[in-house]
N, CA, C and O atoms as a GROMACS GRO file, in nm:
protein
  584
    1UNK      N    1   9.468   9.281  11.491
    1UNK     CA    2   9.606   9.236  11.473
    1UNK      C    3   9.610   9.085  11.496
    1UNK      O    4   9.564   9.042  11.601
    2UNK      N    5   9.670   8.987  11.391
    2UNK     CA    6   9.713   8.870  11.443
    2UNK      C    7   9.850   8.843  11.410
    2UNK      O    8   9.912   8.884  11.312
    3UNK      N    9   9.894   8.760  11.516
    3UNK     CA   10  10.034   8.721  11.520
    3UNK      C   11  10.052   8.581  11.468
    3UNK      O   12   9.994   8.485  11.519
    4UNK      N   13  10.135   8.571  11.363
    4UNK     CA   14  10.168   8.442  11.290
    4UNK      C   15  10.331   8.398  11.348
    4UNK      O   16  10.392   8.471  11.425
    5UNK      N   17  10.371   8.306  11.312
    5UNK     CA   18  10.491   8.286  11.282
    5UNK      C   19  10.573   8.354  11.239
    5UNK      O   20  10.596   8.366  11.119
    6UNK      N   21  10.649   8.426  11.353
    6UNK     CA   22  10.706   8.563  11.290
    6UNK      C   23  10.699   8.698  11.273
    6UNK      O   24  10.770   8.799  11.271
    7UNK      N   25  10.576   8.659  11.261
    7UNK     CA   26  10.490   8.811  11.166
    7UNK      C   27  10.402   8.853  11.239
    7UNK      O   28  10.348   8.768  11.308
    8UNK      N   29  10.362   8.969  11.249
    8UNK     CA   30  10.198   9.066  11.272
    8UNK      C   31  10.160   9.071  11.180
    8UNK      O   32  10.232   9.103  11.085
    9UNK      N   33  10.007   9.037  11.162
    9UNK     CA   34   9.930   9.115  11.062
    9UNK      C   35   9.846   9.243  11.087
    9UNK      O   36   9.842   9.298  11.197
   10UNK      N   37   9.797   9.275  11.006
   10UNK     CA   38   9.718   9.389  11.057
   10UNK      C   39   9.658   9.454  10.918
   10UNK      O   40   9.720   9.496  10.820
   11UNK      N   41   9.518   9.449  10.942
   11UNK     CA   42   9.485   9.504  10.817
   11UNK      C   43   9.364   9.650  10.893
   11UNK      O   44   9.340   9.683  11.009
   12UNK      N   45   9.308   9.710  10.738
   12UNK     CA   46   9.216   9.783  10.792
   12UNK      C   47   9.189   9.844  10.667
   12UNK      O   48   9.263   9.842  10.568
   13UNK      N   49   8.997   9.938  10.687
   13UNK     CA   50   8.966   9.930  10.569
   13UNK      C   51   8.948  10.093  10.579
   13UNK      O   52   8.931  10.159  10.681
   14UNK      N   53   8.956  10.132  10.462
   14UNK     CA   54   8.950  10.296  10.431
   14UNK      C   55   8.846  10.309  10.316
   14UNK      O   56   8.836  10.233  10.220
   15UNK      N   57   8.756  10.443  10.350
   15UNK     CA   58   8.685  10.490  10.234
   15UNK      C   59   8.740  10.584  10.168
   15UNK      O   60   8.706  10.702  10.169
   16UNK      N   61   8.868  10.511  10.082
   16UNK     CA   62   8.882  10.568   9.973
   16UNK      C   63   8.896  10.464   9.899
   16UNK      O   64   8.868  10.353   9.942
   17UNK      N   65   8.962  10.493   9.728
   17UNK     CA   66   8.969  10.422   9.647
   17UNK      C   67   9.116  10.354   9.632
   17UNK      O   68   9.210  10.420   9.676
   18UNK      N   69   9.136  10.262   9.590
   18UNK     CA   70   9.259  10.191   9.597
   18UNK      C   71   9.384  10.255   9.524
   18UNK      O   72   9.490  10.193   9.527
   19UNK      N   73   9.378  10.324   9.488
   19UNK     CA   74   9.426  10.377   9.358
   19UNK      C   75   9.511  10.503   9.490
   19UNK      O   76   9.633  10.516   9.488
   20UNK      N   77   9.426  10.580   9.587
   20UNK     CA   78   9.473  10.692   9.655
   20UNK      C   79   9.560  10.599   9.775
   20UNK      O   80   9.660  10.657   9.816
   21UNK      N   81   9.539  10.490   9.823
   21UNK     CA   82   9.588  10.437   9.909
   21UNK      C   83   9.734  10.369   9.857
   21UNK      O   84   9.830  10.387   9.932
   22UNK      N   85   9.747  10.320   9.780
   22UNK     CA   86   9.882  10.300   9.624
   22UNK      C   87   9.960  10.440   9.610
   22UNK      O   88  10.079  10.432   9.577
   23UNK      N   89   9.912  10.553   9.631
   23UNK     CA   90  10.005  10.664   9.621
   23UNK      C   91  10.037  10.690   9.744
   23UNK      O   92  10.154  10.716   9.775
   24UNK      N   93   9.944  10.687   9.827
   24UNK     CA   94  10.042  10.746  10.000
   24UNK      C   95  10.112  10.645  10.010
   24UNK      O   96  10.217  10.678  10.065
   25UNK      N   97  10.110  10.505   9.979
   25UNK     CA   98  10.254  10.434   9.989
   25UNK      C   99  10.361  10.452   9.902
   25UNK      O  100  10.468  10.403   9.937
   26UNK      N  101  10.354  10.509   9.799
   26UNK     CA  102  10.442  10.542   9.690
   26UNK      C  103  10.522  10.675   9.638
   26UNK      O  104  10.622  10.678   9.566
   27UNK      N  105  10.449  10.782   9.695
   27UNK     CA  106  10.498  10.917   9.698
   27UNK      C  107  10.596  10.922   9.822
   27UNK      O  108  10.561  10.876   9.930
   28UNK      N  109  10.687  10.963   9.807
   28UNK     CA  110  10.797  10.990   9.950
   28UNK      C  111  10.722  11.110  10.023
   28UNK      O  112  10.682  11.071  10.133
   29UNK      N  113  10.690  11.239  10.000
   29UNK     CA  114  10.597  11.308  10.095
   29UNK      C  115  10.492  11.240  10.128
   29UNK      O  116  10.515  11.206  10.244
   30UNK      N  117  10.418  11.211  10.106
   30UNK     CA  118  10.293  11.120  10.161
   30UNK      C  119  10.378  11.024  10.290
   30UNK      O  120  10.370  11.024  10.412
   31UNK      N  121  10.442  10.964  10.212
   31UNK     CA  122  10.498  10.848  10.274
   31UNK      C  123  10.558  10.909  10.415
   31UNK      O  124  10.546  10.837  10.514
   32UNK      N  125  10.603  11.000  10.425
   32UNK     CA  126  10.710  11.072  10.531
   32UNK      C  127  10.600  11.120  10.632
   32UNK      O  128  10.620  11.104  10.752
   33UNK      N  129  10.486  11.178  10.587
   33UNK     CA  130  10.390  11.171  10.655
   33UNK      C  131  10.292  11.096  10.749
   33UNK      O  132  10.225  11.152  10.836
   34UNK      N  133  10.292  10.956  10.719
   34UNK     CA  134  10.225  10.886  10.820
   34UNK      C  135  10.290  10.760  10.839
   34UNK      O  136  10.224  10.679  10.903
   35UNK      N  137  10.452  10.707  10.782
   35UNK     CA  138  10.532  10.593  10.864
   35UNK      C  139  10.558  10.629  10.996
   35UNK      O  140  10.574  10.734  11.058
   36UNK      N  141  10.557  10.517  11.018
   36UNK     CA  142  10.578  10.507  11.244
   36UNK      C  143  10.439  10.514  11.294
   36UNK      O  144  10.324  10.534  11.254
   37UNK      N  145  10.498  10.490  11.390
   37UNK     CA  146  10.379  10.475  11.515
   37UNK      C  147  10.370  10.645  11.522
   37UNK      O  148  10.449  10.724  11.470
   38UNK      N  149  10.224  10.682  11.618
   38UNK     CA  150  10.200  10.821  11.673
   38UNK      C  151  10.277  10.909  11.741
   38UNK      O  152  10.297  10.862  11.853
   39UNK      N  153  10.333  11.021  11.728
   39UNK     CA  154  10.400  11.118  11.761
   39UNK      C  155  10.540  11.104  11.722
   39UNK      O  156  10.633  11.147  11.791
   40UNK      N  157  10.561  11.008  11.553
   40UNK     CA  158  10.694  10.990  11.529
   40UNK      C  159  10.704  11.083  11.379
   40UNK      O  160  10.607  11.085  11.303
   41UNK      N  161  10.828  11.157  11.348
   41UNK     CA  162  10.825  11.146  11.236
   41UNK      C  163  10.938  11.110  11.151
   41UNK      O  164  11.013  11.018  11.183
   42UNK      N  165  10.956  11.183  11.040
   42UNK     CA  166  11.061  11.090  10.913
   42UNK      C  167  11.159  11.198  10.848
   42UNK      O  168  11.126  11.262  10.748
   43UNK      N  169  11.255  11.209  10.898
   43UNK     CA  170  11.343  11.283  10.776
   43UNK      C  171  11.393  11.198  10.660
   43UNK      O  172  11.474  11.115  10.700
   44UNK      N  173  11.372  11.193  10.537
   44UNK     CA  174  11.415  11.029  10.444
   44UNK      C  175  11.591  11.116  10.394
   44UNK      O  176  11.637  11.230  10.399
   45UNK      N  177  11.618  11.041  10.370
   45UNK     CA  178  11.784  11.096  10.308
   45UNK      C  179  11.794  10.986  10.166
   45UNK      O  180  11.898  10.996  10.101
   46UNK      N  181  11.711  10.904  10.127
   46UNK     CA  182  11.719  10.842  10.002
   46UNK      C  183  11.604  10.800  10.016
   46UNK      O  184  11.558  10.784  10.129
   47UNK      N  185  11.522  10.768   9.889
   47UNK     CA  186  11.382  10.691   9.897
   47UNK      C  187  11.378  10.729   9.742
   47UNK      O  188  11.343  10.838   9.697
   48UNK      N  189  11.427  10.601   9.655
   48UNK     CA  190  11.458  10.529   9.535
   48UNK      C  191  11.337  10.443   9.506
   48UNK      O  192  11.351  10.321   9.513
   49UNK      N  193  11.203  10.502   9.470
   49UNK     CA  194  11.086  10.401   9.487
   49UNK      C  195  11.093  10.298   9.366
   49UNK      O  196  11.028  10.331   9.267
   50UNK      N  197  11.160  10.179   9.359
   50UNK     CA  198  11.147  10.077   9.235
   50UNK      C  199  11.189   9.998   9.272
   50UNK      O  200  11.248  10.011   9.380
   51UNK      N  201  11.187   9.886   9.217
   51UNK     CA  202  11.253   9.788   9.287
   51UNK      C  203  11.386   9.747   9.289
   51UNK      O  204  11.443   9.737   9.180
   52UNK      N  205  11.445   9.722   9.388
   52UNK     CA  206  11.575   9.692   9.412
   52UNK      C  207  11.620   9.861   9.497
   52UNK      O  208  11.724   9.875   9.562
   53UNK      N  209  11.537   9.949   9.479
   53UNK     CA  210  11.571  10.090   9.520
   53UNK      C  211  11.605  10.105   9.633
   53UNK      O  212  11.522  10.051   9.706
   54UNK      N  213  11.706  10.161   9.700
   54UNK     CA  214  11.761  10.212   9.865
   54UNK      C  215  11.644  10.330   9.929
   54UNK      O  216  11.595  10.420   9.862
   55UNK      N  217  11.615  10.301  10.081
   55UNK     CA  218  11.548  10.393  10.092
   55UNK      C  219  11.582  10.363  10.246
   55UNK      O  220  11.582  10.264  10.319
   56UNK      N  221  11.608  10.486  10.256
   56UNK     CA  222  11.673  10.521  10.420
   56UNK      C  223  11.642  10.636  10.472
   56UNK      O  224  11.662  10.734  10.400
   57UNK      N  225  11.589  10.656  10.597
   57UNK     CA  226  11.564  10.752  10.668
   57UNK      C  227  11.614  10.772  10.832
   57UNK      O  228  11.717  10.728  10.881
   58UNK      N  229  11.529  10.837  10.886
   58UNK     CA  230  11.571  10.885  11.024
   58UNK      C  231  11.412  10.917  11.085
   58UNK      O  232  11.340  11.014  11.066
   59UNK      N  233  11.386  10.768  11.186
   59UNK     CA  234  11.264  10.803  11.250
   59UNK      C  235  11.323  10.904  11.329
   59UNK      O  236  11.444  10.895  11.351
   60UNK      N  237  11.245  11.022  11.387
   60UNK     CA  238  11.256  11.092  11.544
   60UNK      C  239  11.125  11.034  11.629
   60UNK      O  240  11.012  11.003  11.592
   61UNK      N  241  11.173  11.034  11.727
   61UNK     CA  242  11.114  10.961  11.832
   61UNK      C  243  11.026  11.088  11.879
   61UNK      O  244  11.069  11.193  11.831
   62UNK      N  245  10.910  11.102  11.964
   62UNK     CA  246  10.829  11.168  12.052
   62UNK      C  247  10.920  11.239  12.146
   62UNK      O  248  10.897  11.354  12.182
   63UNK      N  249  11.059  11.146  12.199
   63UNK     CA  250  11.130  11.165  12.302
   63UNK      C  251  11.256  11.168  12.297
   63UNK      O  252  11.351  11.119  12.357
   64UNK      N  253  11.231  11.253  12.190
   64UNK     CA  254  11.386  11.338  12.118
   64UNK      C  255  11.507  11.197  12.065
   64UNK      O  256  11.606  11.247  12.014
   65UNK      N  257  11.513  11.060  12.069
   65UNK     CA  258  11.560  10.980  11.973
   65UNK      C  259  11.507  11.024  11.846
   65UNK      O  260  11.405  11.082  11.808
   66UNK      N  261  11.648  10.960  11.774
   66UNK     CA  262  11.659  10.945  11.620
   66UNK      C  263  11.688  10.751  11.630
   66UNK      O  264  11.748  10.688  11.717
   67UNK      N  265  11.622  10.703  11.510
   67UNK     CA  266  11.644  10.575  11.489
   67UNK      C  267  11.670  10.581  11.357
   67UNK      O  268  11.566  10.596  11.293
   68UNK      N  269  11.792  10.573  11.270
   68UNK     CA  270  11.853  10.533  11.159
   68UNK      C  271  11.769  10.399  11.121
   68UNK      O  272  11.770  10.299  11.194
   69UNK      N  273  11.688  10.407  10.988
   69UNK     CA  274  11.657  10.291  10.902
   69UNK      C  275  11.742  10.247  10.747
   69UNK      O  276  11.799  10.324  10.670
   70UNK      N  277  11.731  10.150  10.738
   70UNK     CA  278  11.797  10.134  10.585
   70UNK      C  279  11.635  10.040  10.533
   70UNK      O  280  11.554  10.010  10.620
   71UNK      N  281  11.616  10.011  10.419
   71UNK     CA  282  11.500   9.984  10.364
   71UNK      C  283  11.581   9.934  10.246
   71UNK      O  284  11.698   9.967  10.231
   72UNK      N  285  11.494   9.823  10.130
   72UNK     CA  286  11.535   9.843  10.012
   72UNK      C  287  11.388   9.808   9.953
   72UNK      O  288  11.328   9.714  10.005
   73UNK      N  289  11.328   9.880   9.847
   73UNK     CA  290  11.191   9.806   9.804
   73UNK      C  291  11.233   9.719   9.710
   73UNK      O  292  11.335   9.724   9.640
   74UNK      N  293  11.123   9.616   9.714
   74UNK     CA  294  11.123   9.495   9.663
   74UNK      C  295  11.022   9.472   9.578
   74UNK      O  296  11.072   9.438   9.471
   75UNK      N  297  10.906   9.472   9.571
   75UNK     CA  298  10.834   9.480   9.454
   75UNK      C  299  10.697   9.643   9.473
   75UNK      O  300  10.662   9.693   9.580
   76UNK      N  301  10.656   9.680   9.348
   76UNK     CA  302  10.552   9.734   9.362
   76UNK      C  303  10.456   9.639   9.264
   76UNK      O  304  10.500   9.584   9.163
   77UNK      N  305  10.340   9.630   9.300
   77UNK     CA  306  10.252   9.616   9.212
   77UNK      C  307  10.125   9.712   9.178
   77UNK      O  308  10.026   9.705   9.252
   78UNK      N  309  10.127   9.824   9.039
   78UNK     CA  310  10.052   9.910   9.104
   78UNK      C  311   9.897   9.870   9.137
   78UNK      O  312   9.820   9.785   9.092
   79UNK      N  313   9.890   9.965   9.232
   79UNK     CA  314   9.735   9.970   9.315
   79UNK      C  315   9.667   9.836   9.363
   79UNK      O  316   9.550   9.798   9.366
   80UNK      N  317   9.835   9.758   9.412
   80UNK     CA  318   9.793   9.634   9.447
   80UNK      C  319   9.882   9.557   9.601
   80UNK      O  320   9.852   9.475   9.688
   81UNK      N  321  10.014   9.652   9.561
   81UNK     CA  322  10.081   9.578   9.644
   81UNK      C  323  10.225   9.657   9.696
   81UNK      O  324  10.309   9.605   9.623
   82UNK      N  325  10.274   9.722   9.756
   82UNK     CA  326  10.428   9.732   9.840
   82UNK      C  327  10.521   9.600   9.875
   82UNK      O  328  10.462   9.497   9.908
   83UNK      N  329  10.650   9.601   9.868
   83UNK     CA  330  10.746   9.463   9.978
   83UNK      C  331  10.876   9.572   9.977
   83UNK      O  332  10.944   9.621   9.887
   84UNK      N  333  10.874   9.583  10.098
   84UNK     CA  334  11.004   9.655  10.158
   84UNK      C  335  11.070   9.534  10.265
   84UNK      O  336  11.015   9.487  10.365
   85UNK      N  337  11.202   9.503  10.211
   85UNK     CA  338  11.276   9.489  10.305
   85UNK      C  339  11.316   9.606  10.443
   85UNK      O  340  11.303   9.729  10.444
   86UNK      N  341  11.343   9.557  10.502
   86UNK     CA  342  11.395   9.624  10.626
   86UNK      C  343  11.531   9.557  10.676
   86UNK      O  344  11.512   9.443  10.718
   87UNK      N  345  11.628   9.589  10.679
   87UNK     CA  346  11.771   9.519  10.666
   87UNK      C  347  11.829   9.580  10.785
   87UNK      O  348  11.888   9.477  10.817
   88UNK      N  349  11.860   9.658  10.873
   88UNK     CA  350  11.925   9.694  10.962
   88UNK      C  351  11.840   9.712  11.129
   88UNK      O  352  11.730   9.763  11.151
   89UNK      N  353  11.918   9.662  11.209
   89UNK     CA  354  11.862   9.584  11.376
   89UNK      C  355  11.790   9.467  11.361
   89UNK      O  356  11.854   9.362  11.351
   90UNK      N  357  11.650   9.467  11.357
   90UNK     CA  358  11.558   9.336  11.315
   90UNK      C  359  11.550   9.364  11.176
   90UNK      O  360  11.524   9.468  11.115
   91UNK      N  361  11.586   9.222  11.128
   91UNK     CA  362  11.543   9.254  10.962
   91UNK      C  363  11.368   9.138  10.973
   91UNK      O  364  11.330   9.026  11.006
   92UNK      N  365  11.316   9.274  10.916
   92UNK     CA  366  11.202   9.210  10.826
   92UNK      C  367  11.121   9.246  10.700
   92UNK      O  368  11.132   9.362  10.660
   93UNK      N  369  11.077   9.200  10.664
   93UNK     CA  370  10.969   9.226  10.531
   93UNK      C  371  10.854   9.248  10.561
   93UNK      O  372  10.790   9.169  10.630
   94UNK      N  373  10.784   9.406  10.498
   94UNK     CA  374  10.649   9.459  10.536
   94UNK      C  375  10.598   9.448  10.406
   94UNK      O  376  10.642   9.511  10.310
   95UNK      N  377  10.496   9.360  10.403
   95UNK     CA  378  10.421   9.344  10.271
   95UNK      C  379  10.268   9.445  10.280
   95UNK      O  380  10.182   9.431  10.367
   96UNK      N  381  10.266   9.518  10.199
   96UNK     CA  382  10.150   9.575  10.184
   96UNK      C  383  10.050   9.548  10.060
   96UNK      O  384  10.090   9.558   9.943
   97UNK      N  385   9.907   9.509  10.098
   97UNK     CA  386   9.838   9.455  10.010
   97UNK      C  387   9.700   9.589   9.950
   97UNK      O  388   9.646   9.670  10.026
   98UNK      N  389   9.689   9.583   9.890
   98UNK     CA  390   9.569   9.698   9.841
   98UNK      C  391   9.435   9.644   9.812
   98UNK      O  392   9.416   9.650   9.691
   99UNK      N  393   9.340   9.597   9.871
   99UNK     CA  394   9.205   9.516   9.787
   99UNK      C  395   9.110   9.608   9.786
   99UNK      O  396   9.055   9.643   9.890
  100UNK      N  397   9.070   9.668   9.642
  100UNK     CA  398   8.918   9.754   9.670
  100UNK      C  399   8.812   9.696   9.626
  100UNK      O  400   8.820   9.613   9.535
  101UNK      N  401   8.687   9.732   9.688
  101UNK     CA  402   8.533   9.706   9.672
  101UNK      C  403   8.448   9.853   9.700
  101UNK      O  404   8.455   9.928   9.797
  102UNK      N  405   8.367   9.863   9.577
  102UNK     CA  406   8.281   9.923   9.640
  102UNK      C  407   8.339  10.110   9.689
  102UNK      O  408   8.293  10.200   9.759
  103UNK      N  409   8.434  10.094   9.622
  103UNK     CA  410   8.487  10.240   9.628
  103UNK      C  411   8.596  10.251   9.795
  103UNK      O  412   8.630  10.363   9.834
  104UNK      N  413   8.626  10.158   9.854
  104UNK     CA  414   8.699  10.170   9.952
  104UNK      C  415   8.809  10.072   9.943
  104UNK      O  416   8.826   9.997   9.847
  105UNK      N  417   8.882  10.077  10.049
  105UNK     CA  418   9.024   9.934  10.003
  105UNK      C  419   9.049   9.878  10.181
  105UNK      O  420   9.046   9.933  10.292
  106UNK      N  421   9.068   9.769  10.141
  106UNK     CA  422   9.081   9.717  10.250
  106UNK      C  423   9.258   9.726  10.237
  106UNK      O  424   9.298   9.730  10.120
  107UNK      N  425   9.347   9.729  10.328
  107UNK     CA  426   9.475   9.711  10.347
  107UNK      C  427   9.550   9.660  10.478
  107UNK      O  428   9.566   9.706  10.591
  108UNK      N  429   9.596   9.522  10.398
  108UNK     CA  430   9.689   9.400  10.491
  108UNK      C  431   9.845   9.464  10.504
  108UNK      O  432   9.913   9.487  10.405
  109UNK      N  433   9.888   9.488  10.636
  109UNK     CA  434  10.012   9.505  10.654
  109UNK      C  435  10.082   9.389  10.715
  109UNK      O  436  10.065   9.362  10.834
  110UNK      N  437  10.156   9.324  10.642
  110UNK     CA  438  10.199   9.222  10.719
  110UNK      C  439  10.356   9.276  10.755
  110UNK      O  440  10.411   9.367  10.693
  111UNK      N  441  10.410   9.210  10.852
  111UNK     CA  442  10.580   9.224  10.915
  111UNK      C  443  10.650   9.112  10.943
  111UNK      O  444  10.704   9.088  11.051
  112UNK      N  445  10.652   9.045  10.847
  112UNK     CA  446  10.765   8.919  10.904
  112UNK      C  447  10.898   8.934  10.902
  112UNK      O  448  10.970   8.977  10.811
  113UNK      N  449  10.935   8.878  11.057
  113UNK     CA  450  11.121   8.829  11.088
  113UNK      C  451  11.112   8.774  11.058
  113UNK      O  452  11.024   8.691  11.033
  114UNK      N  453  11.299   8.812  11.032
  114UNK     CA  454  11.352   8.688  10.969
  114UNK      C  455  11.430   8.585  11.128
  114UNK      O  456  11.451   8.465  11.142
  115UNK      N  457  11.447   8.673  11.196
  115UNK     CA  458  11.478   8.578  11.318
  115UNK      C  459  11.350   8.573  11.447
  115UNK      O  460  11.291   8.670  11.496
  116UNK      N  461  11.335   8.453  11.475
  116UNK     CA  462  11.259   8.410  11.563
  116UNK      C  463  11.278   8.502  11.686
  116UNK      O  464  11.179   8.538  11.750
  117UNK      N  465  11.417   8.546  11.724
  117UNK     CA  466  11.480   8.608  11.836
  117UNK      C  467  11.419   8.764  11.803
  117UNK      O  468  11.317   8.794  11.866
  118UNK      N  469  11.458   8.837  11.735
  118UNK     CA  470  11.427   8.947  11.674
  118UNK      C  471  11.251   8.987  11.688
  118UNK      O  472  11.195   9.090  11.726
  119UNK      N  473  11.193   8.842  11.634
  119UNK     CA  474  11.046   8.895  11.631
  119UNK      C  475  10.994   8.890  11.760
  119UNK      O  476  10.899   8.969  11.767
  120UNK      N  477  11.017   8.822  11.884
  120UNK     CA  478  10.987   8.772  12.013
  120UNK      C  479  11.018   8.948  12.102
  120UNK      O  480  10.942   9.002  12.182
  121UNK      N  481  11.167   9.004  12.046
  121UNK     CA  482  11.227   9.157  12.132
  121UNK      C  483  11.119   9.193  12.104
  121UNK      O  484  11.046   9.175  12.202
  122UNK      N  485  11.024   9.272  11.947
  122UNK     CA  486  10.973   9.327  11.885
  122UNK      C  487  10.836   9.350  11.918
  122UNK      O  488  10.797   9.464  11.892
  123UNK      N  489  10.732   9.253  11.982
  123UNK     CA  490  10.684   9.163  11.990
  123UNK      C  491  10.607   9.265  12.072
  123UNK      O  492  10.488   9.275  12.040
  124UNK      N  493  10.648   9.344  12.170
  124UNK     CA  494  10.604   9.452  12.286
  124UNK      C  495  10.584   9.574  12.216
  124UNK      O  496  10.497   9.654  12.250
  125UNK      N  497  10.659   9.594  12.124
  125UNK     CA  498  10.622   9.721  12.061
  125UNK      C  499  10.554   9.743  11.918
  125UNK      O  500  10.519   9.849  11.868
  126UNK      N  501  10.544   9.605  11.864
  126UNK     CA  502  10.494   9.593  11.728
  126UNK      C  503  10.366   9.633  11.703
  126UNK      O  504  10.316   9.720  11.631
  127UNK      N  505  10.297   9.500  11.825
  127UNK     CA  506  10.205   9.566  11.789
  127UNK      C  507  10.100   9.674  11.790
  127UNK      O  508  10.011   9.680  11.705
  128UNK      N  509  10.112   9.746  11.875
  128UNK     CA  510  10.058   9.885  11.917
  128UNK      C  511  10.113   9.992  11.785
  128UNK      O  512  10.042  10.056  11.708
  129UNK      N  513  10.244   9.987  11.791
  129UNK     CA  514  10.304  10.047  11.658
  129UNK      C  515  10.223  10.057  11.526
  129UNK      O  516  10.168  10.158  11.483
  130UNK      N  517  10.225   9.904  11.456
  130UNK     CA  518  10.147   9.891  11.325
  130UNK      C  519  10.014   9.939  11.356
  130UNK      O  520   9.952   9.994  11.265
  131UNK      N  521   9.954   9.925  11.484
  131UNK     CA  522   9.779   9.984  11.466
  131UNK      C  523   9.789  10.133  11.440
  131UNK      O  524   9.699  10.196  11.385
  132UNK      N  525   9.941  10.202  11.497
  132UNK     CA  526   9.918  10.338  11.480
  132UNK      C  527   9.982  10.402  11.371
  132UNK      O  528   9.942  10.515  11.346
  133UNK      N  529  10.073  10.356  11.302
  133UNK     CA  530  10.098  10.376  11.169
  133UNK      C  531   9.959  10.374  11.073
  133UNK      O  532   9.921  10.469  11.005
  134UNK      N  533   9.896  10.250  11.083
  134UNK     CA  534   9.796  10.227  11.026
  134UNK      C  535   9.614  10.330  11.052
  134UNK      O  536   9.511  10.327  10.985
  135UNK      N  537   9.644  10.394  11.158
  135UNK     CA  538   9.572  10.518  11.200
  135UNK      C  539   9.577  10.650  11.153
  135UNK      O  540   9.486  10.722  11.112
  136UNK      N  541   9.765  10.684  11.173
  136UNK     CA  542   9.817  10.767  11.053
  136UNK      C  543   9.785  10.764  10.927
  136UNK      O  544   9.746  10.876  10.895
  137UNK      N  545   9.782  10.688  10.837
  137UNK     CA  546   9.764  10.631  10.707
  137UNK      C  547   9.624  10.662  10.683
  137UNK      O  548   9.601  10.722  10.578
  138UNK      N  549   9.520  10.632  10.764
  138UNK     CA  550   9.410  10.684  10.772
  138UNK      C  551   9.394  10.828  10.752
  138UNK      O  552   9.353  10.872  10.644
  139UNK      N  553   9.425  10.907  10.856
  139UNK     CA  554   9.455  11.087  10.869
  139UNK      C  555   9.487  11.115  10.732
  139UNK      O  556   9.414  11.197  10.677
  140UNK      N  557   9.604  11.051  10.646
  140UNK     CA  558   9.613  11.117  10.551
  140UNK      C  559   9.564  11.081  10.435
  140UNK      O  560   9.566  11.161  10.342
  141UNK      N  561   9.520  10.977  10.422
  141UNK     CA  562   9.428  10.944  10.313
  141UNK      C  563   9.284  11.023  10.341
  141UNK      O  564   9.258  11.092  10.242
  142UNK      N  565   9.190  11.034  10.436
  142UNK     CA  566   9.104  11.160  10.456
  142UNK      C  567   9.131  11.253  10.403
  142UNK      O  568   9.045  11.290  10.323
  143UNK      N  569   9.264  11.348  10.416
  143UNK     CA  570   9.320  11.466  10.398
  143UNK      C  571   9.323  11.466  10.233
  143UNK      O  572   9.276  11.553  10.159
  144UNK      N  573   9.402  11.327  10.190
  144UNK     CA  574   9.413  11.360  10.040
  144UNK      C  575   9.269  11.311   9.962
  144UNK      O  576   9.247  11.310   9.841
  145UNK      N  577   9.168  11.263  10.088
  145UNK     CA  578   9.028  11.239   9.936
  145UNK      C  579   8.942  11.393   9.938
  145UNK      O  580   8.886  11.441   9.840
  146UNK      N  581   8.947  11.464  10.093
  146UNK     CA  582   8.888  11.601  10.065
  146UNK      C  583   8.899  11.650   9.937
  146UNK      O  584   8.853  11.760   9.909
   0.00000   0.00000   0.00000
């Protein structure tokens, strides 16, 4: 994980092909399956995958919270790229990057605030969060190359 201006990065590499890692970000079941950190999951109530599309859900917490999200995606590029806004509490932008070699893909999650204040609260829980989203994401990309 590195911390920029704003932002976490966080990347990591999977043996699969870029192409399977482009659909678990793009399918809403897939997707519902490994967003959040560990022991969270996703009821979605809209998830409009195109751009300009609304996509809102309901994390549940490990510890019986619900956290209301609003989302809007912003670009896809296929088997290359995700940009979701995030618009409601901290707003930020999660850019997801896809690079394959060699039959595996490396994948950059970046999270930039838009407020300095916002990213500093965040800051304690971010990053442990993105490593475990990004662990999840793992689990099910295994599951879908079996």
């Amino acid at each position: 994980m590195t911390i920029g201006e704003n932002e976490f990065i966080a990347a990591r590499e999977y043996d699969v092909p870029q192409e399977l890692v482009y659909r678990a970000w793009t399918t809403p079941d897939l997707l519902a399956k490994w967003w959040g950190p560990r022991g969270f999951s996703n009821t979605f109530h809209e998830c409009d995958m195109r751009p300009g599309g609304t996509w809102k859900f309901t994390m549940h917490g490990p510890d019986g919270v619900d956290y209301p999200n609003h989302n809007v995606f912003v670009e896809f590029v296929p088997t290359e790229r995700v940009v979701i806004d995030h618009l409601n509490v901290h707003e930020f932008r999660v850019t997801a990057t896809f690079e394959g070699f060699d039959g595996r893909t490396k994948v950059a999650f970046r999270q930039r605030f838009k407020k300095q204040e916002d990213f500093e609260k965040a800051k304690p829980l971010c990053v442990e969060a993105n490593e475990q989203l990004l662990d999840r994401l793992g689990k099910v990309l295994a599951e879908l190359a079996d």
